[in-house]
Residue frames as qw, qx, qy, qz and C-alpha x, y, z in Angstrom:
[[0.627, 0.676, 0.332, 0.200, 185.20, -71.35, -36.60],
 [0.554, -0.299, 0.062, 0.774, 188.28, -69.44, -37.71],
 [0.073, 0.852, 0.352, -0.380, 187.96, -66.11, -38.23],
 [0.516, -0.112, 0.156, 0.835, 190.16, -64.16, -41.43],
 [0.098, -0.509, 0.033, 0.854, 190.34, -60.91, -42.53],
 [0.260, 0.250, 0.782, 0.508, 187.58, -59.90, -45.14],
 [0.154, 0.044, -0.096, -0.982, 185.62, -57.19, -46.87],
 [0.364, -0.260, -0.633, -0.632, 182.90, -59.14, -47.78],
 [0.490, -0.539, -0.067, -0.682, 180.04, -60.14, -45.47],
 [0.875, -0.154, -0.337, 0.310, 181.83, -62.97, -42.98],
 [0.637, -0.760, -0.026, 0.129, 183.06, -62.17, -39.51],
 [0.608, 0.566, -0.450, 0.327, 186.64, -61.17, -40.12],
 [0.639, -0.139, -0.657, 0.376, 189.13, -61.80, -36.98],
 [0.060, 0.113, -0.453, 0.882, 187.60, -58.72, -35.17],
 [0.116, 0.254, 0.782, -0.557, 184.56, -60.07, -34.80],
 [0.444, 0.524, 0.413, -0.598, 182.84, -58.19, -37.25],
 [0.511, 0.606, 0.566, 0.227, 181.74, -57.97, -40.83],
 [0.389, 0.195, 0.240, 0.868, 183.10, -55.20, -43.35],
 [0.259, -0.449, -0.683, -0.514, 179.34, -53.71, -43.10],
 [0.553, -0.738, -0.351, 0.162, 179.40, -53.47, -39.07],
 [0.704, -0.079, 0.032, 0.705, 182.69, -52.35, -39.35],
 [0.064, 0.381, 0.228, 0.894, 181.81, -48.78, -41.40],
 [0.445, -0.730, -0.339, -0.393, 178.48, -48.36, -39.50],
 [0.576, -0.651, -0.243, 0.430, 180.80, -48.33, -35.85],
 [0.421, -0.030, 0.107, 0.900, 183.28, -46.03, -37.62],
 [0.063, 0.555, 0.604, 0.569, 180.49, -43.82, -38.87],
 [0.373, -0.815, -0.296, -0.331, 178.41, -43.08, -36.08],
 [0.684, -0.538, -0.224, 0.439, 181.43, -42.64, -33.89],
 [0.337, 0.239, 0.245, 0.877, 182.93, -40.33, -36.42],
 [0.215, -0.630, -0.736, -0.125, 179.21, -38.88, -36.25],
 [0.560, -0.689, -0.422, 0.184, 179.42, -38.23, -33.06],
 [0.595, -0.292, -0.048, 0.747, 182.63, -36.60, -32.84],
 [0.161, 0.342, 0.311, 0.872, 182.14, -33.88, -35.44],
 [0.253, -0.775, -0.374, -0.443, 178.62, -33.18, -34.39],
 [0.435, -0.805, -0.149, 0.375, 180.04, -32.09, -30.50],
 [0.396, -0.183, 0.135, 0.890, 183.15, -30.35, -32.31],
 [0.141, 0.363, 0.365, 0.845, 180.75, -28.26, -34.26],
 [0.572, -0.600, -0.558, 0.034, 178.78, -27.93, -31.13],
 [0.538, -0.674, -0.139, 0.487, 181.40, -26.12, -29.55],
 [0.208, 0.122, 0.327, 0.914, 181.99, -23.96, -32.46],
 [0.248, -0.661, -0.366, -0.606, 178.28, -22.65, -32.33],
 [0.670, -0.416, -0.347, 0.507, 178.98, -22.34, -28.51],
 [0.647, -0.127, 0.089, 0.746, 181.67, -20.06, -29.09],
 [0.089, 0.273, 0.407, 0.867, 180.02, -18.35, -31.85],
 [0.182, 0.061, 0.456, -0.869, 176.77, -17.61, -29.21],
 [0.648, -0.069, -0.527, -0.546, 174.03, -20.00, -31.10],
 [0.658, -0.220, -0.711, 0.115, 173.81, -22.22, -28.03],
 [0.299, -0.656, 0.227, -0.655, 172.89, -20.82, -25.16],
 [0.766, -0.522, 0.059, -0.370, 173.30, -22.55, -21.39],
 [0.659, -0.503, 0.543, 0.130, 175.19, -25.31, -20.62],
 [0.701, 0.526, -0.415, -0.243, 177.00, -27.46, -23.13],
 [0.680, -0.374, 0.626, -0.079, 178.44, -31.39, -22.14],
 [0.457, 0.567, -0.641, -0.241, 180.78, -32.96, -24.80],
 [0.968, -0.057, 0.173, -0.173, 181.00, -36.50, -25.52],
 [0.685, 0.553, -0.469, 0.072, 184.44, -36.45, -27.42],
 [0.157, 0.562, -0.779, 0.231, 186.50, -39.06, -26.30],
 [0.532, 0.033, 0.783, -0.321, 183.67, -41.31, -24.84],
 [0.583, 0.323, -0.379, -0.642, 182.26, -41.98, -28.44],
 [0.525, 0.120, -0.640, -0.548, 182.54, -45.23, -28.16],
 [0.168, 0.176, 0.833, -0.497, 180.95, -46.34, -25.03],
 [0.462, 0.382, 0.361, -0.714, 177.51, -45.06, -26.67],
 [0.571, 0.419, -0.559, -0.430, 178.21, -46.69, -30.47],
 [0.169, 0.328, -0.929, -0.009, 179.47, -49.52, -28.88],
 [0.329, 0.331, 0.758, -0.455, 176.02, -50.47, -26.98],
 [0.591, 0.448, 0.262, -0.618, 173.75, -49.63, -28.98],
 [0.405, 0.458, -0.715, -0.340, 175.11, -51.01, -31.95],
 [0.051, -0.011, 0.942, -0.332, 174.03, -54.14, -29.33],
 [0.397, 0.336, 0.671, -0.529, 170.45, -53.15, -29.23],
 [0.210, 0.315, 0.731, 0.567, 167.39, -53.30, -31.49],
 [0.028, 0.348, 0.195, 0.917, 165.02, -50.78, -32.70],
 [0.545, -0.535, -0.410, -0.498, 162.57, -51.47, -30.04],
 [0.651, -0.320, -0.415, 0.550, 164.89, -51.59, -26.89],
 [0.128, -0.973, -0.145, -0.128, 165.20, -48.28, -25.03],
 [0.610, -0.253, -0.266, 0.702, 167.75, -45.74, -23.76],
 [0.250, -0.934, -0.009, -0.254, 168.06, -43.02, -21.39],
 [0.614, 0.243, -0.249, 0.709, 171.21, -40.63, -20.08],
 [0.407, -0.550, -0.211, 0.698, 172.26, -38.40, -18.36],
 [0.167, 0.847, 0.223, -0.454, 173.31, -34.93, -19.50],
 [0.092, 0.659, -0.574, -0.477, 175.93, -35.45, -21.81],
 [0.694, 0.209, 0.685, -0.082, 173.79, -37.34, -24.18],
 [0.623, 0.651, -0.113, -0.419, 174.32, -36.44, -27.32],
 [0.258, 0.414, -0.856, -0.170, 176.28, -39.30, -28.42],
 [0.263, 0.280, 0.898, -0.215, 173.64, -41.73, -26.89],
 [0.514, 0.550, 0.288, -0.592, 170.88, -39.55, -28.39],
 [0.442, 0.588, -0.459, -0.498, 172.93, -40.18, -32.33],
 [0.112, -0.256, 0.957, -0.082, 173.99, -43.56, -31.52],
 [0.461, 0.312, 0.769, -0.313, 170.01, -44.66, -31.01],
 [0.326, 0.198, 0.679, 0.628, 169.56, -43.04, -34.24],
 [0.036, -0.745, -0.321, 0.584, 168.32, -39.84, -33.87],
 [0.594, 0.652, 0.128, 0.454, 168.49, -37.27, -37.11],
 [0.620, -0.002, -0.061, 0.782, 171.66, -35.17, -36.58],
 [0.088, 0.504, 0.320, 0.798, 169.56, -32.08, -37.86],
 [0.556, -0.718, -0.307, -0.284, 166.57, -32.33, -35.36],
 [0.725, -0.325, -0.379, 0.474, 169.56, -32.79, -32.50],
 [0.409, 0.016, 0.037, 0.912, 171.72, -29.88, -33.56],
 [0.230, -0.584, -0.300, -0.718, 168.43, -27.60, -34.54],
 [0.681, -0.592, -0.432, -0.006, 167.31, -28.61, -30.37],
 [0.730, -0.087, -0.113, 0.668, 171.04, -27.33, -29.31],
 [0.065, 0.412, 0.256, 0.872, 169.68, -24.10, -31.19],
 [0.183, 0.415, 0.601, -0.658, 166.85, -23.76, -29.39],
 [0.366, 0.098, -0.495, -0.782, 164.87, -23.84, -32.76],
 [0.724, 0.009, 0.273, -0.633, 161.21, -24.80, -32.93],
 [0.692, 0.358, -0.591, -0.208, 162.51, -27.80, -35.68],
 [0.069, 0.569, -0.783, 0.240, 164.26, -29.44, -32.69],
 [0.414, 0.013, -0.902, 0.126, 164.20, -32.66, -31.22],
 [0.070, -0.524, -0.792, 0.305, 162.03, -31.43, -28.12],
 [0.164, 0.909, 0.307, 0.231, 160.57, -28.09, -30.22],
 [0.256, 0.619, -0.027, 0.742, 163.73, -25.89, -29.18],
 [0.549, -0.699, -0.111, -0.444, 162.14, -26.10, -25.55],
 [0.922, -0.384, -0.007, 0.055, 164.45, -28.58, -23.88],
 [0.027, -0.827, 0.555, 0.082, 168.32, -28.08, -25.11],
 [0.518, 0.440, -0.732, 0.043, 171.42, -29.85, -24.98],
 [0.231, -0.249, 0.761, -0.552, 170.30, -31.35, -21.55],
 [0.538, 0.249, 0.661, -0.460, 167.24, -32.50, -22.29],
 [0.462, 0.083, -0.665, -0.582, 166.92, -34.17, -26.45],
 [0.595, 0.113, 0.741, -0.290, 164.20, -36.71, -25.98],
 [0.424, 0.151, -0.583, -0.676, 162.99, -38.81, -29.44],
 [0.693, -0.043, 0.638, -0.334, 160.47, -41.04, -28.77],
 [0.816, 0.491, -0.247, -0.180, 160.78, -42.28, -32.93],
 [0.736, 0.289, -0.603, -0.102, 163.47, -43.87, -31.54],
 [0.787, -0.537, -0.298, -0.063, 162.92, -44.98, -27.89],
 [0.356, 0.306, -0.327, 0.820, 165.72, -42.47, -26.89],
 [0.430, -0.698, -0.552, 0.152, 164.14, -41.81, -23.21],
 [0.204, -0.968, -0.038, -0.141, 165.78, -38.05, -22.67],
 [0.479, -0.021, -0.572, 0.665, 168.67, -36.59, -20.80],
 [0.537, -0.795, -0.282, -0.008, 168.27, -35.52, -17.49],
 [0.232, 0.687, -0.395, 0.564, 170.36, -32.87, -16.05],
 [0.449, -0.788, 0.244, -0.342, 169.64, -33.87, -12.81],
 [0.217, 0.380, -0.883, -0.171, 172.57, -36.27, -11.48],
 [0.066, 0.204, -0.964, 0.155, 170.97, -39.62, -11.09],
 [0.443, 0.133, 0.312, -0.830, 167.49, -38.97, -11.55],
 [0.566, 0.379, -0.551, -0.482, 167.01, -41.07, -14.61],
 [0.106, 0.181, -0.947, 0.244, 167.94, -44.28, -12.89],
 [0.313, 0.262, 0.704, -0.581, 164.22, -44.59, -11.27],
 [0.578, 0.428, -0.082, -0.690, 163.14, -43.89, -14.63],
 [0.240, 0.400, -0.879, -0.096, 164.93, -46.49, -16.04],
 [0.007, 0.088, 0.994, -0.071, 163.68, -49.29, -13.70],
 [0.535, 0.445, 0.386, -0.605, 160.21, -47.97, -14.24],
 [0.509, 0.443, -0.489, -0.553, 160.70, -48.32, -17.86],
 [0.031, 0.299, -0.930, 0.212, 162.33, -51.81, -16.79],
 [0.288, 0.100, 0.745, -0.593, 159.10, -52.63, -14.82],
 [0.604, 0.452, 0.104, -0.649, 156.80, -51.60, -17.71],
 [0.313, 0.513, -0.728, -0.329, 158.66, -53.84, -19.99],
 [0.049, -0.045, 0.977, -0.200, 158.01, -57.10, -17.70],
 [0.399, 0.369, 0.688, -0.482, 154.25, -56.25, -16.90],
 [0.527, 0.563, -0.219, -0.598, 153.73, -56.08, -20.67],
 [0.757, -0.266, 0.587, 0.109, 155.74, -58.94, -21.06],
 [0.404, 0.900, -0.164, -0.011, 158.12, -57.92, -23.50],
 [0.905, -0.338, 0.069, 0.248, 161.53, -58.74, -24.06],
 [0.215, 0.885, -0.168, 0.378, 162.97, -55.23, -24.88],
 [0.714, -0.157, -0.209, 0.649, 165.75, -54.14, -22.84],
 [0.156, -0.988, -0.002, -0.016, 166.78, -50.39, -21.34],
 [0.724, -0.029, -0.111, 0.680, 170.18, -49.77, -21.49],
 [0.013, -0.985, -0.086, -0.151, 170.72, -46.45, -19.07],
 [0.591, 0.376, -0.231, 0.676, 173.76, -44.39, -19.29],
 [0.638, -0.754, -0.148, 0.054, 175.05, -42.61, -16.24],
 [0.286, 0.737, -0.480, 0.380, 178.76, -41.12, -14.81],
 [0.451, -0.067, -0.659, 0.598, 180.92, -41.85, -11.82],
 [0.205, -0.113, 0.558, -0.796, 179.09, -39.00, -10.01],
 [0.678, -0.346, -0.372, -0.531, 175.65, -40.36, -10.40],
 [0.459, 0.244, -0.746, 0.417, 177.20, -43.38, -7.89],
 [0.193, -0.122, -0.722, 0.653, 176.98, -42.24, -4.55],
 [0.475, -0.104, -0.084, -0.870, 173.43, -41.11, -5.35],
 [0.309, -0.073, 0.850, -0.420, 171.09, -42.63, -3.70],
 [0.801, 0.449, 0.087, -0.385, 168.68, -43.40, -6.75],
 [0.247, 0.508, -0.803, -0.192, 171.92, -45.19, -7.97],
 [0.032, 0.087, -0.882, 0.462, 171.53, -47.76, -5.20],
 [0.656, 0.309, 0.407, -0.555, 167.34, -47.50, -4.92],
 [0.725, 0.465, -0.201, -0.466, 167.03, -48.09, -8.54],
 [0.334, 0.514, -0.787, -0.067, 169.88, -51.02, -8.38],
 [0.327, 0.018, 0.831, -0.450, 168.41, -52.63, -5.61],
 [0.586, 0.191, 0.525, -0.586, 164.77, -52.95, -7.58],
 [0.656, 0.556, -0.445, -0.252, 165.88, -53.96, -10.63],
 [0.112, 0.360, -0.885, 0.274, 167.53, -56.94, -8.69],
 [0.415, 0.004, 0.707, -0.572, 164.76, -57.54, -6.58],
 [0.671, 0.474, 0.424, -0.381, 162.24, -58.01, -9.45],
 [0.527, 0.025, 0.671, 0.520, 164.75, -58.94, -12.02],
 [0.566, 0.764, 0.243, -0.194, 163.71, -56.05, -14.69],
 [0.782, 0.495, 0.233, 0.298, 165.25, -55.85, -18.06],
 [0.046, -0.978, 0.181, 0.098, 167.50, -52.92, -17.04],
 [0.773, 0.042, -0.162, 0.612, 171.56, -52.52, -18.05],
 [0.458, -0.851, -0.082, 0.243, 173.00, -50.23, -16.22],
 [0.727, 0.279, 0.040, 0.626, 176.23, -48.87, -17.78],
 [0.427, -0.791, 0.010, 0.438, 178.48, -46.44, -15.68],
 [0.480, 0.738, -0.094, 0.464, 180.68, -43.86, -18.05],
 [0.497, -0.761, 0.090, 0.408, 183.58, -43.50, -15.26],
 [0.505, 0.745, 0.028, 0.434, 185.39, -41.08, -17.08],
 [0.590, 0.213, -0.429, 0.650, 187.25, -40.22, -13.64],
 [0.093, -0.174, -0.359, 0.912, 185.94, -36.99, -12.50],
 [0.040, -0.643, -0.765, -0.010, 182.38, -35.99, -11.58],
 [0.190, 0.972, 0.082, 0.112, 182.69, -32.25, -12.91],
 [0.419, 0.655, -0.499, 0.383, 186.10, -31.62, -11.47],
 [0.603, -0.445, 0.578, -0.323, 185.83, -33.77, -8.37],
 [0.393, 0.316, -0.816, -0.282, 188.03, -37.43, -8.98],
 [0.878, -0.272, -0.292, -0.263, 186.32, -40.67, -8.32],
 [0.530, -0.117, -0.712, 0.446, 189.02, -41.42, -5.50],
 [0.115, 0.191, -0.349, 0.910, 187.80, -38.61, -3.86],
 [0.530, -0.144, -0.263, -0.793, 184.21, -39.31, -4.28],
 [0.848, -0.004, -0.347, -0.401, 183.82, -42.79, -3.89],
 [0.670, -0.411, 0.601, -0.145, 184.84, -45.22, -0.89],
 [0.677, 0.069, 0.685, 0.258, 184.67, -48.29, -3.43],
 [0.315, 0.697, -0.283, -0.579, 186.00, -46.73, -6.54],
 [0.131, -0.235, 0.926, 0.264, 185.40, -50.02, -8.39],
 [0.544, 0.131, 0.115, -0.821, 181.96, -49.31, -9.43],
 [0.596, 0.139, -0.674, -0.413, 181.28, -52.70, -11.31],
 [0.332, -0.121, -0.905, 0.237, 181.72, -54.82, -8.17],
 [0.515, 0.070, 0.319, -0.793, 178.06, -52.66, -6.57],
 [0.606, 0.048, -0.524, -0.597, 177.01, -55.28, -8.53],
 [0.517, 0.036, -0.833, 0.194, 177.82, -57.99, -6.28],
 [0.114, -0.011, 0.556, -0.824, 176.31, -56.18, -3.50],
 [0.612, 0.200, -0.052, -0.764, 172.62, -56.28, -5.51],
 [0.693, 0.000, 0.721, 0.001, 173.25, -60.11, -6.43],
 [0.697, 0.697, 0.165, -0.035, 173.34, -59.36, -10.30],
 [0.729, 0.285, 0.103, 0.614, 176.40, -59.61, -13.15],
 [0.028, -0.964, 0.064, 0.256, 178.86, -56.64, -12.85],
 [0.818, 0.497, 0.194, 0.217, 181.39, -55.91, -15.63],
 [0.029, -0.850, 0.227, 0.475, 184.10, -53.28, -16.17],
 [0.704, 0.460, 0.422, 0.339, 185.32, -52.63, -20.05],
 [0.379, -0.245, 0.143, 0.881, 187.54, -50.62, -21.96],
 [0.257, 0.789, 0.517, -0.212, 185.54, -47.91, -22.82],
 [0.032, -0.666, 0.450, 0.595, 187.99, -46.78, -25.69],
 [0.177, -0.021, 0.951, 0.254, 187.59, -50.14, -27.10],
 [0.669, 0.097, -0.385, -0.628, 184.20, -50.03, -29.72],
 [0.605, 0.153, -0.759, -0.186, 184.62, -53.71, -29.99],
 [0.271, 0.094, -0.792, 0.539, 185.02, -54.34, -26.56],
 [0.469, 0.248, 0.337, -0.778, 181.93, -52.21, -25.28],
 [0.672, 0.122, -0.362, -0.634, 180.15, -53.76, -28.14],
 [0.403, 0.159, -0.891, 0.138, 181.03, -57.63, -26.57],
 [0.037, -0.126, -0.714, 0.688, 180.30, -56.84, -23.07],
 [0.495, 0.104, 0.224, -0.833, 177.09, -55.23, -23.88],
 [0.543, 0.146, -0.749, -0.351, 176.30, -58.07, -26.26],
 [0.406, -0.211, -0.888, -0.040, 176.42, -60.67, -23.70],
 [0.119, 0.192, 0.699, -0.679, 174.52, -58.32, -20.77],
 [0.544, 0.245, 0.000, -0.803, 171.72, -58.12, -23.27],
 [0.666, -0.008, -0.694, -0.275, 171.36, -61.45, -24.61],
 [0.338, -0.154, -0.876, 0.306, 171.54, -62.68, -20.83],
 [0.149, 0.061, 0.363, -0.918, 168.74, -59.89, -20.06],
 [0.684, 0.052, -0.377, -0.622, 166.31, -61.41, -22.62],
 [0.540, 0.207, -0.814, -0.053, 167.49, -64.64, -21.64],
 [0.392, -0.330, -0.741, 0.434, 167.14, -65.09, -17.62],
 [0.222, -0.856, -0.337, -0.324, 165.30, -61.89, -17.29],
 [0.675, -0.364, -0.170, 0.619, 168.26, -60.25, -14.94],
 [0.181, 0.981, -0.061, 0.029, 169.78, -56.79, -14.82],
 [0.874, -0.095, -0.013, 0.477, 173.48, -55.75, -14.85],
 [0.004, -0.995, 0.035, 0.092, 175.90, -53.33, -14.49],
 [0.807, 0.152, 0.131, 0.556, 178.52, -52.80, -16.41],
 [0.311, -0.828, 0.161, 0.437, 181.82, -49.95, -15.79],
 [0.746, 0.499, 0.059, 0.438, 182.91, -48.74, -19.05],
 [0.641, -0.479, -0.018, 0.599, 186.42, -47.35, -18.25],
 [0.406, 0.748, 0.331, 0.408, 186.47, -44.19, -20.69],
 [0.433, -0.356, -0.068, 0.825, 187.97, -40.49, -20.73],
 [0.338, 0.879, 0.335, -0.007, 186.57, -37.00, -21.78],
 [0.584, 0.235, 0.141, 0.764, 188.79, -34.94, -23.52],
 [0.123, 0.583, 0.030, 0.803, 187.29, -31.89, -22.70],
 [0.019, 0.259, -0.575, 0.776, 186.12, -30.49, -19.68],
 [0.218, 0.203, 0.879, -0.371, 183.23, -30.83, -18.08],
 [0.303, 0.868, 0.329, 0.215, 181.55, -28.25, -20.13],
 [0.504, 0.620, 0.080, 0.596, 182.01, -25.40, -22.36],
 [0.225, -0.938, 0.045, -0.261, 182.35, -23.40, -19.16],
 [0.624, -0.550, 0.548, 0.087, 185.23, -25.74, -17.86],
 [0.551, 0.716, -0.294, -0.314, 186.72, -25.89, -21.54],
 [0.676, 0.360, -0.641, 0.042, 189.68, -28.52, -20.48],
 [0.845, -0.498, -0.192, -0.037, 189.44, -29.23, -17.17],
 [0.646, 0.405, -0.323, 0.561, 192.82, -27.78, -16.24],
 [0.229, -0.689, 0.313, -0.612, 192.05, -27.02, -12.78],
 [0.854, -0.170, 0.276, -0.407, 191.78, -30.49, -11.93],
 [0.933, 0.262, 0.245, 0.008, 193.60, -32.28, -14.06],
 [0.403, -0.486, 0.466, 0.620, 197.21, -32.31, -15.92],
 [0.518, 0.541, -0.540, -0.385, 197.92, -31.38, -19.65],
 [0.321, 0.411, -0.832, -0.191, 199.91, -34.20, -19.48],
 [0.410, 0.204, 0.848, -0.268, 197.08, -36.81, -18.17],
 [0.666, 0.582, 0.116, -0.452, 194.80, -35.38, -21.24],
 [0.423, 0.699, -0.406, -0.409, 197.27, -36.17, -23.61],
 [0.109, -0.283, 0.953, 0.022, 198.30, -39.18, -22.39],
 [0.516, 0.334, 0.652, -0.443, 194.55, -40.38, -22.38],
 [0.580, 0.614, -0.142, -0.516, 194.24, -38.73, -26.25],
 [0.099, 0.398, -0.901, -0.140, 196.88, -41.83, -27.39],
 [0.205, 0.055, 0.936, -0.281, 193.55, -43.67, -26.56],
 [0.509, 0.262, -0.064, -0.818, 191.29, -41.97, -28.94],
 [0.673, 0.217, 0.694, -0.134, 188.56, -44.99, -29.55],
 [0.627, 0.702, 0.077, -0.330, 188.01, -43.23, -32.96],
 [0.110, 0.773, -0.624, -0.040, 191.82, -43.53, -34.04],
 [0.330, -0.322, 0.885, -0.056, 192.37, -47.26, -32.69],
 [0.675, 0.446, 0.566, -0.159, 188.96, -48.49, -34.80],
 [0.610, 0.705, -0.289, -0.219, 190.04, -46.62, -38.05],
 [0.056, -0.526, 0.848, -0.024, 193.91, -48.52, -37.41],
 [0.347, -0.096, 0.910, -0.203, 192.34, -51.83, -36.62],
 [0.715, 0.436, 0.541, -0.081, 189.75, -52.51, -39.54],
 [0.442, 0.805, -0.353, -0.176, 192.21, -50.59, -42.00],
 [0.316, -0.451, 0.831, -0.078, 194.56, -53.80, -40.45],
 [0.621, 0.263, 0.724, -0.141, 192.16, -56.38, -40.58],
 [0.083, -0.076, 0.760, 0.640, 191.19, -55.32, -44.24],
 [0.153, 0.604, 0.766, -0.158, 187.66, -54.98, -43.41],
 [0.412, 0.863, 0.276, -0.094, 187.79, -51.06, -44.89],
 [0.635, 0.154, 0.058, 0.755, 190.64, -48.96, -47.06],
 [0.168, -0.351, -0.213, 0.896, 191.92, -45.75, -46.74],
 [0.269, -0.293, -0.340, -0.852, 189.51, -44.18, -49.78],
 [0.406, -0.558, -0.634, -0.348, 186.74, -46.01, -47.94],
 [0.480, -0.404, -0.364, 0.688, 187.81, -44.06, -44.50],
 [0.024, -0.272, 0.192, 0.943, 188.04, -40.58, -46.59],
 [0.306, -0.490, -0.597, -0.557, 184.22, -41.48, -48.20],
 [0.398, -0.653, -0.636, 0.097, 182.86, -41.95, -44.46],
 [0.348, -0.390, -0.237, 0.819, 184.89, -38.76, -43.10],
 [0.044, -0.211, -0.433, -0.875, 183.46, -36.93, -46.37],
 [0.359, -0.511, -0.741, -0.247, 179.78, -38.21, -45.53],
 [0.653, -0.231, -0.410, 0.594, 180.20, -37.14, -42.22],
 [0.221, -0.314, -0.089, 0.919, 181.26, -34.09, -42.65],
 [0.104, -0.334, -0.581, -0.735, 178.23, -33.38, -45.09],
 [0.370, -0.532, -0.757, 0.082, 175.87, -34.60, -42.70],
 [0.317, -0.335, -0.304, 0.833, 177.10, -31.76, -40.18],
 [0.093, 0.048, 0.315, 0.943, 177.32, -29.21, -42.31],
 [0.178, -0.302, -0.752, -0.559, 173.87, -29.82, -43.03],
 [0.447, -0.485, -0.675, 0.331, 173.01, -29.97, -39.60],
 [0.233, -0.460, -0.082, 0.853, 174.07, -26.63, -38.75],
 [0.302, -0.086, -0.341, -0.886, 172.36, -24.72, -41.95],
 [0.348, -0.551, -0.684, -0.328, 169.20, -26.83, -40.99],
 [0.348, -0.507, -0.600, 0.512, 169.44, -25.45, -37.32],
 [0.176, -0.135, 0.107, 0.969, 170.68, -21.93, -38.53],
 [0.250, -0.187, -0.610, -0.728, 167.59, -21.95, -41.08],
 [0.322, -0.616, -0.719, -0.010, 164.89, -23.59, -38.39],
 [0.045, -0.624, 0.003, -0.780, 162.84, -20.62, -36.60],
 [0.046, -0.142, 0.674, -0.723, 162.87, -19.62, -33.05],
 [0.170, -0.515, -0.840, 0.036, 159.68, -21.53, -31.16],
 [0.134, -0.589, -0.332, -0.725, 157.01, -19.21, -30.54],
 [0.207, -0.272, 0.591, -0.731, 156.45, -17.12, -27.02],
 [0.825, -0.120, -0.214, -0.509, 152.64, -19.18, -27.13],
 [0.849, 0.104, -0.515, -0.052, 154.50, -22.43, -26.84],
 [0.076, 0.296, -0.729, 0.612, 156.38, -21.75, -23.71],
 [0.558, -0.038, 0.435, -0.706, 152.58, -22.93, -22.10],
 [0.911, 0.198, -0.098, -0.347, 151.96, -26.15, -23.86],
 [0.883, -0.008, -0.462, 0.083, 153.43, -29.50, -23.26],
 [0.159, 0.499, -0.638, 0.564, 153.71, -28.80, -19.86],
 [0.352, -0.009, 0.786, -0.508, 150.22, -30.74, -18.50],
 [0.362, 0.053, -0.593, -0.717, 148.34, -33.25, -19.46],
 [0.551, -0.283, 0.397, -0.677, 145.24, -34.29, -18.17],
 [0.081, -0.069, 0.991, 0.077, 144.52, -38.06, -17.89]]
C-alpha cells in the first residue's frame, strides 16, 4: 500500500501517522529537558548523590515503548529516567523523587537510581550493574505461569554484558521461552571504560545466537528505527512466546554522571561532537517537518508544552516537603 506524506490520520511514508508522529517528538523532547533541568538542580545542590543523564539516548527509550501497551512491563538500569517518562510516568512525581521529596515517585526515599511506578508497570532502576536482568526473567516467568501475553522489555548498557546475570538471565529466558526483550543501550563506554576494551565479542546482538533466540542491532539515534525493531521483537514475543535481544547502537552526550560531566578523560571533544550531528531529537523534528506530518508552529507548540511541563516539575519538587525522619523505617519489610 503506498505510503504519502500526510497530516491527517494515514501512515505517511515514515511509517507513521501525524498523531504518532507529535507523541515520539514529545516525549523525546520530554525527556531531554527534564535531564537538562536535572543537571541544573544538580549544580544548584537540590539533588544530592549520583546523577545519570539520558541526553542523547532519548530515543532508544521513546522508541520502545511507544511499541508497548499499558500492561507490558519495564525495568532499567540506572540511567532510567527516560525509560521511567517514556512508560508514562508524571514528570512531577519523577523530578520531586530526584529531590528527595516525600511527593516523589518512591516517597523521596529511593532517588535518581532507584524511580519505581508501579501505576505504570515501570519495574525500577537498579544501580547495581546487571542485577535487574534476573528480575526481568522472573517477571518474564510470572507472565507465562499466569498465562498472559504481556511482555518485559529490560533496558541495560554495554557494561552490564560481561556480567554474569547478563548470560544467567539470557540463558533462562531461552530455555523456557519467557516473554522477555532484552535491549542493550551500547553507548560505547561502561563509565569510562570502551566496549573494545571490555568485551571479547564487542557485537553484543550476536550473544543471541549463542542462547538460540533472535538478536538485532539498531540505530539507536533513529526513533523510527528503534520503534520497528522493537515492533517486530514484541509482536514475535506474543506470537511464538520467544525472547530476544536487541543492540541499540546509541551515544551519551554527557558523561557518565554529573561527577564525570563530559567524559573528557576518555573520550575526544571531537568524537562528542561528531556523535551530536546524530542528535535523534534533531533528525525526527527534520524528518516529519519533511514528510509534512507536523509544521514548524506545531514544533514551537510541543517545545512550548514541554517546557511548561518542566517548569512545573521543578516548582512541584521545590514546593513538595522533605519525607519525614519516621519514614526512613517503613517500607523496608513486609511480612507474608
Amino acid at each position: 500500500m503506498a505510503k504519502a506524506p500526510t497530516r491527517g490520520g494515514a501512515p505517511s511514508a515514515l511509517g507513521v501517522d501525524a498523531a504518532v508522529a507529535k507523541r515520539l517528538l514529545t516525549d523525546m523532547l520530554l525527556i531531554r529537558r527534564f535531564e537538562e533541568k536535572a543537571a541544573e538542580a544538580y549544580t544548584l545542590g537540590k539533588i544530592g548523590g549520583f546523577l545519570h543523564l539520558y541526553i542523547g539516548e532519548e530515543a532508544v527509550a521513546v522508541g520502545a515503548t511507544s511499541m508497548l501497551r499499558p500492561d507490558d512491563y519495564a525495568i532499567s538500569a540506572y540511567r532510567e529516567h527516560g525509560h521511567c517518562l517514556a512508560k508514562g510516568s508524571d514528570p512531577k512525581r519523577a523530578m520531586a523523587e530526584l529531590f528527595g521529596r516525600r511527593d516523589g515517585l518512591s516517597k523521596g526515599k529511593g532517588g535518581s537510581m532507584h524511580l519505581f511506578d508501579k501505576s505504570t508497570n515501570f519495574l525500577g532502576g537498579h544501580a547495581i550493574v546487571g542485577a535487574h536482568l534476573p528480575i526481568a526473567a522472573g517477571v518474564g516467568f510470572a507472565i507465562k505461569y499466569q498465562g498472559g501475553d504481556q511482555v518485559i522489555i529490560c533496558s541495560f548498557g554495554d557494561g552490564a554484558v560481561p556480567e554474569g546475570e547478563f548470560h544467567e538471565s539470557m540463558n533462562l529466558a531461552a530455555l523456557w521461552k519467557l516473554p522477555v526483550i532484552f535491549l542493550c543501550e551500547n553507548n560505547r563506554y561502561a563509565m569510562g571504560t570502551s566496549i573494545e576494551r571490555a568485551l571479547a565479542q564487542t557485537e553484543i546482538w550476536k550473544f543471541g545466537q549463542s542462547y538460540g533466540i533472535p538478536g538485532e542491532r539498531v540505530d539507536g539515534m533513529d526513533v523510527l528505527a528503534v520503534r520497528e525493531t522493537v515492533g517486530r521483537a514484541v509482536a514475535r514475543t506474543r506470537q511464538q512466546k520467544t525472547p530476544s535481544l536487541i543492540e541499540a547502537d546509541t551515544y551519551r552526550f554527557r558523561g557518565h554522571s554529573m561527577r564525570d560531566p563530559a567524559g573528557a578523560v576518555y573520550r575526544t571533544k571531537e568524537e562528542v561532537e561528531r556523535e551530536k550531528q546524530r542528535d535523534p531529537i534533531a533528525q525526527f523534528r527534520d524528518k516529519v517537518l519533511t514528510a509534512g506530518l507536523l509544521s514548524e508552529a506545531d514544533v514551537r507548540a510541543i517545545e512550548k508544552d514541554v517546557n511548561d511541563r518542566i517548569d512545573e516539575a521543578v516548582a512541584f519538587a521545590d514546593a513538595s516537603p522533605e519525607p519525614p525522619g519516621e519514614w526512613l523505617f517503613t517500607d523496608i519489610y513486609k511480612e507474608s
